[in-house]
PyMOL commands that place a pseudoatom at each C-alpha (Angstrom):
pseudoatom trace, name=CA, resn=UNK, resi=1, chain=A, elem=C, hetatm=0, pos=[-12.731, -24.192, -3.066]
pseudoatom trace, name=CA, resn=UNK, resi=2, chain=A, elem=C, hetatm=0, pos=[-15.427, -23.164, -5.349]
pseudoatom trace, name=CA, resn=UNK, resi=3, chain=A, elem=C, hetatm=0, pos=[-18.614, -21.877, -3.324]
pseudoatom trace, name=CA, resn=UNK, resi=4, chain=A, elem=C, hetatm=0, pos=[-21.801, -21.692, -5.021]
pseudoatom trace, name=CA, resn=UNK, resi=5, chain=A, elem=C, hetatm=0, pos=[-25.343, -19.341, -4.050]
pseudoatom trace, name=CA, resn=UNK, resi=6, chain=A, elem=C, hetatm=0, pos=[-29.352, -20.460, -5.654]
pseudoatom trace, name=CA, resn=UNK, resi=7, chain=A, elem=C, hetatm=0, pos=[-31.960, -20.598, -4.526]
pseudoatom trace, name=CA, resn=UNK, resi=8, chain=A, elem=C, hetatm=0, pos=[-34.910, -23.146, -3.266]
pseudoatom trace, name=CA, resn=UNK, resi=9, chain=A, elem=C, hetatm=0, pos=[-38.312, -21.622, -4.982]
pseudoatom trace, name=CA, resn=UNK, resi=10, chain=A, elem=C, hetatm=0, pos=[-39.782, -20.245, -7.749]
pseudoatom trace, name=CA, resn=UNK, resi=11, chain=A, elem=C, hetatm=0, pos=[-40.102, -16.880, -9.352]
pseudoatom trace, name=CA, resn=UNK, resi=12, chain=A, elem=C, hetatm=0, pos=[-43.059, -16.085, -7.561]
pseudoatom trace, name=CA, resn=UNK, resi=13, chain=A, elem=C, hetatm=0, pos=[-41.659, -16.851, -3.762]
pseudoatom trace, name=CA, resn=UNK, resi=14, chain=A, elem=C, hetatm=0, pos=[-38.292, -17.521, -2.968]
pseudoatom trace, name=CA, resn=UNK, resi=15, chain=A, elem=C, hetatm=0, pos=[-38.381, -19.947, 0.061]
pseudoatom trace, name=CA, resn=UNK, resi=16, chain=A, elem=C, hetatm=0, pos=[-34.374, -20.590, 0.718]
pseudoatom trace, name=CA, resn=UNK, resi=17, chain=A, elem=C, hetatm=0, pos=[-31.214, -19.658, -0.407]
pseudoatom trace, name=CA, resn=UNK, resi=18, chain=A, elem=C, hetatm=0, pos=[-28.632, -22.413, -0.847]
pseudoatom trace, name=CA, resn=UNK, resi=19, chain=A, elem=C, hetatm=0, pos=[-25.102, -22.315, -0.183]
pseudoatom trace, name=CA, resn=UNK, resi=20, chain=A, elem=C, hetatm=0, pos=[-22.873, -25.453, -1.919]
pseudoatom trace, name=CA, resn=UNK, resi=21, chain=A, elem=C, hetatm=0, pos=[-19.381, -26.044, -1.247]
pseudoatom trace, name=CA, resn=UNK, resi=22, chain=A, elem=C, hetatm=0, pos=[-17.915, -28.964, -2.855]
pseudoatom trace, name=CA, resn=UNK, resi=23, chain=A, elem=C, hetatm=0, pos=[-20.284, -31.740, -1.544]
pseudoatom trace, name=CA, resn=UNK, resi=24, chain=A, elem=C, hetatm=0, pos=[-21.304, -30.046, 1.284]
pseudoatom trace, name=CA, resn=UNK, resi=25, chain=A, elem=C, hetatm=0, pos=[-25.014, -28.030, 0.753]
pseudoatom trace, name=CA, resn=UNK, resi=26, chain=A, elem=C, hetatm=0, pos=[-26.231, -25.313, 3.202]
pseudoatom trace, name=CA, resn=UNK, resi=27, chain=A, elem=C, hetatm=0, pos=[-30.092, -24.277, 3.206]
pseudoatom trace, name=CA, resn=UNK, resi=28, chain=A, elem=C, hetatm=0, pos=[-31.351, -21.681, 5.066]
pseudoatom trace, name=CA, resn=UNK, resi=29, chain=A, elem=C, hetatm=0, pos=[-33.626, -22.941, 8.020]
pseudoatom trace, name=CA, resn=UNK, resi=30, chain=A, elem=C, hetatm=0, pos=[-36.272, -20.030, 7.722]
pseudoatom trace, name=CA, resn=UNK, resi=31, chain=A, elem=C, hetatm=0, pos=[-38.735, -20.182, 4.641]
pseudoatom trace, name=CA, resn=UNK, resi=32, chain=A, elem=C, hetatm=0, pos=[-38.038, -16.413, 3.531]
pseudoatom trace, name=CA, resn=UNK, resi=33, chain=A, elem=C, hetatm=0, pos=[-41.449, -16.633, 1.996]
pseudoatom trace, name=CA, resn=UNK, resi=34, chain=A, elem=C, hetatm=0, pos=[-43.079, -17.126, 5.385]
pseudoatom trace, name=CA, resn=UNK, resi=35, chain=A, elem=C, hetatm=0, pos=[-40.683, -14.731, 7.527]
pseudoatom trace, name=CA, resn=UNK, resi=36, chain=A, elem=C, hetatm=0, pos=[-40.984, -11.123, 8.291]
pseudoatom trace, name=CA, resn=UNK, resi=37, chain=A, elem=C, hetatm=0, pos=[-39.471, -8.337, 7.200]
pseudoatom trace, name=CA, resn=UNK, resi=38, chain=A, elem=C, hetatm=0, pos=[-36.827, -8.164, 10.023]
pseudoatom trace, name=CA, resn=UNK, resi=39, chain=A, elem=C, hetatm=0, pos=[-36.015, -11.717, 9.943]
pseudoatom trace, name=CA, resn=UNK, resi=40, chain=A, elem=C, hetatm=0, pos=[-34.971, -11.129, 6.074]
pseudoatom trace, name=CA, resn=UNK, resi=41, chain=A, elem=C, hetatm=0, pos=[-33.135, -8.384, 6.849]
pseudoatom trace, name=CA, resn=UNK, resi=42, chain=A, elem=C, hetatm=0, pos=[-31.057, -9.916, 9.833]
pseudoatom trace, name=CA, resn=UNK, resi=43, chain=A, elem=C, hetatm=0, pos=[-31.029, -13.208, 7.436]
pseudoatom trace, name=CA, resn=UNK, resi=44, chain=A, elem=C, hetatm=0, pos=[-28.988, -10.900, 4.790]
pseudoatom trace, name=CA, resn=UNK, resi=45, chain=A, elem=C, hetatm=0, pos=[-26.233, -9.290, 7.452]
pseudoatom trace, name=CA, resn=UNK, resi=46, chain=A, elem=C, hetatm=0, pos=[-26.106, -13.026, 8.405]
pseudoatom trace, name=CA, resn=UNK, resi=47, chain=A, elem=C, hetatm=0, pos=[-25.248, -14.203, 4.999]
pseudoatom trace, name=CA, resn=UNK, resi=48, chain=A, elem=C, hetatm=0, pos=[-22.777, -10.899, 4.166]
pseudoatom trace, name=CA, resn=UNK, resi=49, chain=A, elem=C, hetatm=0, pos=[-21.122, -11.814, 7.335]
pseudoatom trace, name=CA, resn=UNK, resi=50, chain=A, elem=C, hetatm=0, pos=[-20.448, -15.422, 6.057]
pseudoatom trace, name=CA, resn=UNK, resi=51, chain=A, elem=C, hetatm=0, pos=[-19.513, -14.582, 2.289]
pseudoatom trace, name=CA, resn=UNK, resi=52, chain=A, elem=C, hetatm=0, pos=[-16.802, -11.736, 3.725]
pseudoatom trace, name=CA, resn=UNK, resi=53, chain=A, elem=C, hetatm=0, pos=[-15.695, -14.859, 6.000]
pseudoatom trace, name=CA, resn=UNK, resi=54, chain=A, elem=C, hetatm=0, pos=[-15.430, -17.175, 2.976]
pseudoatom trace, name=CA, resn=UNK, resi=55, chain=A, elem=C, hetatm=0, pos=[-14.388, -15.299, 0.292]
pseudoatom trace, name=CA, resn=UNK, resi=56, chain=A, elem=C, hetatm=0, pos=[-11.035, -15.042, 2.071]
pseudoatom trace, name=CA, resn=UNK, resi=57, chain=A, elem=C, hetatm=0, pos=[-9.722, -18.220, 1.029]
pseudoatom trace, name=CA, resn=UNK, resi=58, chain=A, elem=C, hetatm=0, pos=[-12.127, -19.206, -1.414]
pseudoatom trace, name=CA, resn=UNK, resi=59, chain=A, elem=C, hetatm=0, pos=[-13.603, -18.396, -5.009]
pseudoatom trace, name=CA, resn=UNK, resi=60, chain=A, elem=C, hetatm=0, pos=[-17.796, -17.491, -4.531]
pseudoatom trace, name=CA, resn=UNK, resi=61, chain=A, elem=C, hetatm=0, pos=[-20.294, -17.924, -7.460]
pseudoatom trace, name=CA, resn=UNK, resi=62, chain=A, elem=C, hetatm=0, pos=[-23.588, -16.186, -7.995]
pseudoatom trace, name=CA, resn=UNK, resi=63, chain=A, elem=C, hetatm=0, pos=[-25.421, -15.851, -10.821]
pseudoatom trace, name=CA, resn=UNK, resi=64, chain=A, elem=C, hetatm=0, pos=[-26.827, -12.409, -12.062]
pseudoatom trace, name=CA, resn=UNK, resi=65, chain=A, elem=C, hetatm=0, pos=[-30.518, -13.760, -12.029]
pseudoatom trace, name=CA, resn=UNK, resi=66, chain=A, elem=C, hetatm=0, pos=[-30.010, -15.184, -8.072]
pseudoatom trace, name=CA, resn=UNK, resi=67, chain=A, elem=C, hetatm=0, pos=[-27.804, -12.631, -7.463]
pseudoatom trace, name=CA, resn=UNK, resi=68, chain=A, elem=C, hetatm=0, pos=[-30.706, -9.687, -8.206]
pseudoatom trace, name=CA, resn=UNK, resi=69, chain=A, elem=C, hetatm=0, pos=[-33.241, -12.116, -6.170]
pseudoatom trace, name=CA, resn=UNK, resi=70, chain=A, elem=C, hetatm=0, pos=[-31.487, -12.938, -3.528]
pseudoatom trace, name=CA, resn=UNK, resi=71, chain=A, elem=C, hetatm=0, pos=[-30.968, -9.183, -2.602]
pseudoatom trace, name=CA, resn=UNK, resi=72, chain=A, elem=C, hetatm=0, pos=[-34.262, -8.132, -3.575]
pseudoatom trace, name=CA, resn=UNK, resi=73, chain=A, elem=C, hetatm=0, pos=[-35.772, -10.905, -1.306]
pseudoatom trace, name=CA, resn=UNK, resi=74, chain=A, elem=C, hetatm=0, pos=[-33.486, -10.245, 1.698]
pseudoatom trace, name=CA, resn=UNK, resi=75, chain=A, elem=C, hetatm=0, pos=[-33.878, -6.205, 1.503]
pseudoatom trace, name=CA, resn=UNK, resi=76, chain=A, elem=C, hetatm=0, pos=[-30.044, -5.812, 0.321]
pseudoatom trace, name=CA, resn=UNK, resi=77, chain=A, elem=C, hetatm=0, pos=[-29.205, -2.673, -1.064]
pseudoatom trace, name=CA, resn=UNK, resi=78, chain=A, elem=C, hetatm=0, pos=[-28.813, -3.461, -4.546]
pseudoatom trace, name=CA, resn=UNK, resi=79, chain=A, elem=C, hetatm=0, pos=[-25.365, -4.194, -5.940]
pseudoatom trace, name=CA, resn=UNK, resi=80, chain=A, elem=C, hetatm=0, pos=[-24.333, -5.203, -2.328]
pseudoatom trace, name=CA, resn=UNK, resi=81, chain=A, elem=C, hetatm=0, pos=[-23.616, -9.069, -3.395]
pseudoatom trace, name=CA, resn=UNK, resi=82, chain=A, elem=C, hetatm=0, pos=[-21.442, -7.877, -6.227]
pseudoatom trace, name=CA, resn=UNK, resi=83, chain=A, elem=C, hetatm=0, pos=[-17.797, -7.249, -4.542]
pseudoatom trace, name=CA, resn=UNK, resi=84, chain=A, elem=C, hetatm=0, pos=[-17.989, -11.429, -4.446]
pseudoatom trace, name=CA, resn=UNK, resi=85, chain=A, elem=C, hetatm=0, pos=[-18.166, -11.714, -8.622]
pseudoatom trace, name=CA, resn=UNK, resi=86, chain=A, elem=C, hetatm=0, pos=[-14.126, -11.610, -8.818]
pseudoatom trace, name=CA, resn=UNK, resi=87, chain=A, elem=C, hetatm=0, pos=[-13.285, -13.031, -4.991]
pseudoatom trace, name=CA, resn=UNK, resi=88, chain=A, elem=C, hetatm=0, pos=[-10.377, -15.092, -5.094]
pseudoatom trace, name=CA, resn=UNK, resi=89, chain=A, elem=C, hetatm=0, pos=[-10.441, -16.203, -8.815]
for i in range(1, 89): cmd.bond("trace and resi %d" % i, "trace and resi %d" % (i + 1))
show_as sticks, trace
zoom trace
């Protein structure tokens, strides 16, 4: 299965990321806009923890421009979403 990350917002504040599986779409319940620091970091190990879950039996896509944001928005090192680009393809 083909997993997909975006994101819900615009360039100026990022307010969800989005996680699509087939025809099943996951949005984050916290507006990351509105959230403090601490909840966007624990919101980050959350979503690491279920990418290395999923990318065991399935292919995950994330775009360079969402990929960048969605690590800069969720104080990730950077770079740390990259060991998905080439996950089960």
């Amino acid at each position: 299965m083909k997993i997909k990350l975006g994101l819900r917002g615009n360039s100026d504040a990022i307010n969800h990321v989005i996680i699509k599986m087939d025809d099943l779409t996951l949005v984050t319940g916290d507006n990351i806009f509105l959230i403090g620091e601490e909840n966007r970091i624990k919101m980050g190990e959350n979503i690491i923890k279920l990418l290395d879950a999923l990318s065991v039996d399935n292919e995950i896509e994330i775009g360079d421009n969402v990929k960048s944001m969605i690590e800069r928005e969720l104080n990730m090192e950077k770079g740390t979403l990259n060991k998905y680009e080439n996950c089960n393809k």
